[in-house]
C-alpha positions in Angstrom: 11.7 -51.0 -16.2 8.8 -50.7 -13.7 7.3 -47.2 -13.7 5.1 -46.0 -10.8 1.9 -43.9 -11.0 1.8 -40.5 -9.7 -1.3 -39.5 -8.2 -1.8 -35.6 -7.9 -4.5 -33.8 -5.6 -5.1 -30.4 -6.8 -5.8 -27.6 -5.3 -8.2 -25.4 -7.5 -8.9 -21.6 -6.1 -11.7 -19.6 -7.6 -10.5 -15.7 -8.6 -13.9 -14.1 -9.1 -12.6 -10.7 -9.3 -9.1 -11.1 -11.0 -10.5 -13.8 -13.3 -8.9 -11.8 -16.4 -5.2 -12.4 -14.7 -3.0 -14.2 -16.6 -2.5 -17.7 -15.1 1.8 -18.7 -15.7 2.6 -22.4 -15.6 5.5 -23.3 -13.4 7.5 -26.4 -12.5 9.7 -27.2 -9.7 12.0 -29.5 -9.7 13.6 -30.3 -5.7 16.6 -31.9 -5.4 16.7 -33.7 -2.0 19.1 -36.4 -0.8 17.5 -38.0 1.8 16.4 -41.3 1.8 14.0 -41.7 4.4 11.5 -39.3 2.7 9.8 -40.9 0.6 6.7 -37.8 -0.3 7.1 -34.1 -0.7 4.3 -31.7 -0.3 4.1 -28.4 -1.4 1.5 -25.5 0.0 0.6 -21.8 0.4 3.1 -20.1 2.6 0.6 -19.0 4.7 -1.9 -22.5 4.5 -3.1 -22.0 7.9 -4.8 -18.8 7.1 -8.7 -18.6 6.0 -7.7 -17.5 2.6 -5.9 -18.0 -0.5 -2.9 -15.1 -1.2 -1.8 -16.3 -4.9 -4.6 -17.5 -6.3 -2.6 -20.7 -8.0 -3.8 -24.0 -8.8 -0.6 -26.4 -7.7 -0.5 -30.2 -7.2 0.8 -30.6 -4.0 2.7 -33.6 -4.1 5.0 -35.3 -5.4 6.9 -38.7 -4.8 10.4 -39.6 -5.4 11.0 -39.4 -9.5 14.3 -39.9 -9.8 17.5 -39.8 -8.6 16.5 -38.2 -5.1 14.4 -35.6 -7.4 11.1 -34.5 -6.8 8.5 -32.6 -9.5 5.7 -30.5 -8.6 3.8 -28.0 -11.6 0.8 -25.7 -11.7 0.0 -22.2 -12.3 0.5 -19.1 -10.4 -0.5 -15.3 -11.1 2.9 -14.0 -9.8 6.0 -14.7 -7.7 4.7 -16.6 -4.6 5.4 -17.8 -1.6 5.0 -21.6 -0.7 6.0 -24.2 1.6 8.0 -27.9 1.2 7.4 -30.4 4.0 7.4 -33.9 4.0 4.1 -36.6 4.9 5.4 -37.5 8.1 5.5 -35.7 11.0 8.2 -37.9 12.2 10.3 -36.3 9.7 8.7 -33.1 10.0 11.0 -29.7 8.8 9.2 -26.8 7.3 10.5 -24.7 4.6 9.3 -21.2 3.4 10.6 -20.9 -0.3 9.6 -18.4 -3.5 8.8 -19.7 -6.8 8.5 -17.9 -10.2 6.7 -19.1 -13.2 8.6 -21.0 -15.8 10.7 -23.9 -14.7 13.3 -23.8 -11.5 15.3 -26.2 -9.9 16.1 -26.0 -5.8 18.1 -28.4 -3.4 17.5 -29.2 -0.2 20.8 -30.4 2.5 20.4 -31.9 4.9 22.8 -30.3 7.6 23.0 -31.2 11.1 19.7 -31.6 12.7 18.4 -28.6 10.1 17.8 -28.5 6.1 19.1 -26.3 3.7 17.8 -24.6 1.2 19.7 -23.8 -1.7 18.9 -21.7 -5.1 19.9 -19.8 -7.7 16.7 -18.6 -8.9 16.4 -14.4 -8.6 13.2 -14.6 -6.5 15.4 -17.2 -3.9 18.6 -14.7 -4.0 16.3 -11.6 -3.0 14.4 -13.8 -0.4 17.8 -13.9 1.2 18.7 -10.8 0.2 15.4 -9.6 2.4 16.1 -11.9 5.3 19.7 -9.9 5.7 18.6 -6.6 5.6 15.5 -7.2 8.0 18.0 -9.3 10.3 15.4 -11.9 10.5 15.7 -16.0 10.2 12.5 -16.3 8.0 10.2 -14.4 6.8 7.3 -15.1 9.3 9.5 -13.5 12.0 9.0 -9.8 13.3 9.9 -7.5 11.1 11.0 -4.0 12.3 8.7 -1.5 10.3 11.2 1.0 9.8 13.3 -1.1 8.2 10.8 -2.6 6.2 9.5 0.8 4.9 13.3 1.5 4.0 13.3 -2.0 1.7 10.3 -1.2 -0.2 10.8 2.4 -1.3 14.1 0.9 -2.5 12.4 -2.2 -3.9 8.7 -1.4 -4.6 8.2 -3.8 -7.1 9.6 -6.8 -4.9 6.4 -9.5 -4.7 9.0 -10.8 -1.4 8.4 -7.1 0.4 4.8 -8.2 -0.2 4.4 -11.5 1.7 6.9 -10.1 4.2 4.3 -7.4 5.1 1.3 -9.5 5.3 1.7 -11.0 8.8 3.7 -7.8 10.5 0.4 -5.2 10.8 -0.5 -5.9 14.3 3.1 -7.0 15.5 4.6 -3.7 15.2 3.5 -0.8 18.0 3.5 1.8 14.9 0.9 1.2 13.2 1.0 4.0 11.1 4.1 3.0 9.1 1.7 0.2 7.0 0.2 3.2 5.5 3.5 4.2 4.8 4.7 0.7 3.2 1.5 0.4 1.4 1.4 4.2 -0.9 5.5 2.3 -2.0 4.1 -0.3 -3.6 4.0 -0.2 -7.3 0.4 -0.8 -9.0 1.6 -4.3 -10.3 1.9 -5.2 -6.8 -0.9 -3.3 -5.4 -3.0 -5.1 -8.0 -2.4 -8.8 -6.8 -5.0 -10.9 -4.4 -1.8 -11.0 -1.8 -1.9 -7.1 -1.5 -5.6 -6.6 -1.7 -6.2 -9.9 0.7 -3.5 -8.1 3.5 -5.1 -4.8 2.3 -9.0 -5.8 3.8 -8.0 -8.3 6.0 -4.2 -6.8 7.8 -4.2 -3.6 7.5 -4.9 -2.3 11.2 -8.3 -1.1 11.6 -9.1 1.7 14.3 -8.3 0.5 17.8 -11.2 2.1 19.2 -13.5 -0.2 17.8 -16.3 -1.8 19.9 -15.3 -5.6 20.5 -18.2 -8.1 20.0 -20.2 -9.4 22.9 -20.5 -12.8 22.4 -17.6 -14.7 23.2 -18.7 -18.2 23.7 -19.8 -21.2 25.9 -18.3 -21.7 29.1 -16.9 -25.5 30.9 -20.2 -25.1 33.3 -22.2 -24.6 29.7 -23.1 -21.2 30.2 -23.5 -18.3 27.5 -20.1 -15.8 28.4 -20.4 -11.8 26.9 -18.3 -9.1 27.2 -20.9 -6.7 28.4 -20.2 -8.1 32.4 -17.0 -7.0 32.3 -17.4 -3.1 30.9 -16.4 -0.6 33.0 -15.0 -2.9 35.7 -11.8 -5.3 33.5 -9.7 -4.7 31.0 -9.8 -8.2 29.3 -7.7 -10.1 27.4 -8.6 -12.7 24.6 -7.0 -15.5 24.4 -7.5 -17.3 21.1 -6.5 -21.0 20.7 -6.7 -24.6 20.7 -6.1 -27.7 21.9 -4.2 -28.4 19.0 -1.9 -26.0 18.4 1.6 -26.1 19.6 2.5 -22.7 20.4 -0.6 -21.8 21.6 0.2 -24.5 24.4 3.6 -22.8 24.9 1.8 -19.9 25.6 0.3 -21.2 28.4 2.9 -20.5 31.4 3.5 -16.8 30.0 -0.1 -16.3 30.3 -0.5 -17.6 33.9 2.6 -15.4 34.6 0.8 -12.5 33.7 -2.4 -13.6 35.4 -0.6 -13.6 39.0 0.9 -10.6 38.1 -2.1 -8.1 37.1 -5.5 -10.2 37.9 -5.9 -8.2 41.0 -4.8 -5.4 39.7 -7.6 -5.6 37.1 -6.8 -8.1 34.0 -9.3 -10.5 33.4 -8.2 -13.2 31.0 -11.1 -15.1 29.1 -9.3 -18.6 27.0 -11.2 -18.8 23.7 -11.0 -22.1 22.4 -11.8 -22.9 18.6 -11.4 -26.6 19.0 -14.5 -28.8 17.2 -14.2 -31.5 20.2 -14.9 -30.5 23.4 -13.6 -33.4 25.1 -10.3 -32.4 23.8 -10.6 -28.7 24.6 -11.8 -29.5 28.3 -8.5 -32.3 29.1 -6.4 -29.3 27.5 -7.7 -27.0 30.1 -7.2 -29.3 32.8 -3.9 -30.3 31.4 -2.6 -26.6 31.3 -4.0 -25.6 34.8 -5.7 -22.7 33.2 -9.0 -23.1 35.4 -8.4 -19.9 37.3 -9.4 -17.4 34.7 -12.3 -17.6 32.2 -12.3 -20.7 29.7 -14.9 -21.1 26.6 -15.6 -22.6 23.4 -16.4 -21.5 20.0 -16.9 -24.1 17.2 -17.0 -21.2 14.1 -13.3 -20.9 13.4 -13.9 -23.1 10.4 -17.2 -21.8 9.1 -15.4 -19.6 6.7 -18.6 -19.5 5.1 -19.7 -18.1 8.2 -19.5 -13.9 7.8 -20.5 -13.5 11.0 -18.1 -16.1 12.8 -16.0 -15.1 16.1 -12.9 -15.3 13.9 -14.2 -12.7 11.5 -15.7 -10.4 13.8 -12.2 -10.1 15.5 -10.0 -10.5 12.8 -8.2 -13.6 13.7 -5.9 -15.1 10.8 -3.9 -17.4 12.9 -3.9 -19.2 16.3 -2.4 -17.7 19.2 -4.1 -14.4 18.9 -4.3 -12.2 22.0 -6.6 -9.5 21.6 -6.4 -6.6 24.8 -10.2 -4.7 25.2 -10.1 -1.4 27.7 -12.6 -1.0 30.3 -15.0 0.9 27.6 -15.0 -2.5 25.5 -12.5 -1.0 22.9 -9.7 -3.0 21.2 -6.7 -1.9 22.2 -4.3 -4.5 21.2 -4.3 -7.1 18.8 -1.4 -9.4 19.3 -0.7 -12.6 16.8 1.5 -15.4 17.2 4.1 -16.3 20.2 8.4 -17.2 20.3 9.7 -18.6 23.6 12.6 -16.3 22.0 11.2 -13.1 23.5 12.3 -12.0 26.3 9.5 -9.1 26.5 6.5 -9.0 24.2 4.4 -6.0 23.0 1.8 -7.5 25.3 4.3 -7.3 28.0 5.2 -3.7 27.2 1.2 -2.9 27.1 -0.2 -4.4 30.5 2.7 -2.8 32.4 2.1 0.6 31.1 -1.9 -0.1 31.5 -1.1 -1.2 35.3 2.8 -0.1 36.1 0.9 2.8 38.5 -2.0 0.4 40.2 -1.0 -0.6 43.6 -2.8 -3.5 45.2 
């Protein structure tokens, strides 16, 4: 019998204020019949972000151990949220799952042109449990906050209320319902890195903050502030890259609403936080986004940068679109985009700004 060697990367996160938590070991065992994929990988939920939420140390991944079964192990404070994807892109499918410590077992269908998750572990049935009662699809779709607050005074010990809330702050218009949410939560919960993380990091700050002035280097190489545009724009930021897929989407909604209140008094300024200019300048040109203001900012990961754009404005994910009022304040912070909207809160925003400014 041959036997093949399993190399593991590990990814090791340093908890210097919960260091005294209890680490729980955990293995997952994922069932999967699909022969094409050959390599699992396992990550944070929410890997694209600047910061780790469970403070784990997982190996992240696993090849085929037998019988169509994958393993992956590690540690992890609390319930967590994670993702399963495969190496290829070819083969690319994205799945949001919750483990628990101590062993679990999960199995993946393939069905139609989708996969299936299925489970039997208590974290799993009140992950679906939670996707019913927000009348959501996953978990990183809009929650309403009403119905949000309603979940967690009936379940405020539920670790899946908690990653639910962390990227809802700035997508709901009432912001004062997170304060709400948050006095729910039990102390176990309050006491994790995920709640103290979305605590500092989500939680909205006062919207009449002074934006920054420096936004970056322009396509002609020049310096571009905010300070030119107080008192005559409101402005919108758009944050992306060249890279990112629904930041490119994006694109035509934004031109829409370009034509639609430039002359009215929008000014849109495109921040890119590609490292390669050459790619962020053939994605301009490639988008036709020349008309309105395009520049460059190579800090989005300098995380050991405090001072970075992406800090300064509180971006935690590409697209962001931030809205500043003619007095420089932020007035809208707007994260993510779904072709699936019909009418955004950006939307909503601009045409109440401008709904009564003729040409």
């Amino acid at each position: 019998m041959k036997y093949k060697i399993i190399v593991f990367s590990f990814i090791f996160i340093t908890i210097p204020i919960y260091s005294i938590c209890q680490e729980h070991h955990f293995i997952l065992k994922v069932n999967f019949d699909d022969s094409t994929i050959k390599t699992l990988f396992i990550g944070e939920a929410y890997y694209y972000k600047f910061e780790s939420y469970h403070a784990a140390k997982i190996k992240s991944d696993s090849s085929k151990v037998y019988q169509n079964s994958y393993l992956f192990e590690g540690t992890t404070l609390y319930p967590t949220a994670i993702r399963i994807f495969p190496l290829h892109s070819s083969q690319h499918f994205n799945k949001l799952i919750f483990i628990d410590t101590g062993y679990q077992e999960i199995t993946i269908i393939k069905k139609d042109s989708d996969y299936v998750i299925q489970s039997n572990t208590a974290v799993e049935k009140e992950h679906r449990k939670f996707l019913n009662e927000m009348d959501i699809k996953t978990i990183d779709d809009k929650i309403n906050g009403k119905k949000l607050l309603s979940y967690v005074q009936k379940n405020p010990n539920s670790y899946v209320a908690l990653f639910g809330i962390i990227n809802q702050a700035f997508r709901y218009s009432y912001l004062p319902i997170f304060k709400k949410i948050n006095d729910e939560f039990i102390e176990k919960i309050k006491g994790t890195i995920a709640f103290q993380y979305y605590l500092n990091n989500y939680s909205p700050k006062t919207v009449s903050s002074l934006a920054p002035d420096f936004l970056g280097v322009s396509l002609d190489h020049k310096i571009v502030t905010l300070s030119p545009f107080i008192g005559k724009s409101f402005v919108l930021l758009d944050f992306w890259a060249s890279w990112c897929g629904p930041c490119r989407e994006m694109m035509p909604d934004l031109k829409h609403l370009y034509q639609k209140y430039h002359l009215k008094g929008l000014q849109i300024i495109s921040i890119s936080f590609d490292t390669d200019s050459t790619d962020w300048k053939k994605a301009v040109r490639e988008e036709g986004i020349q008309s309105w203001i395009n520049v460059i900012s190579r800090e989005y990961y300098s995380l050991q940068n405090p001072n970075g754009l992406h800090v300064k404005y509180g971006i935690k994910a590409i697209p962001t679109t931030i809205l500043i009022d003619k007095k420089g304040s932020i007035i809208g912070h707007y994260e993510g985009y779904s072709k699936n909207d019909s009418e955004s809160d950006l939307d909503r925003k601009l045409d109440e700004i401008f709904r009564y400014i003729s040409l």
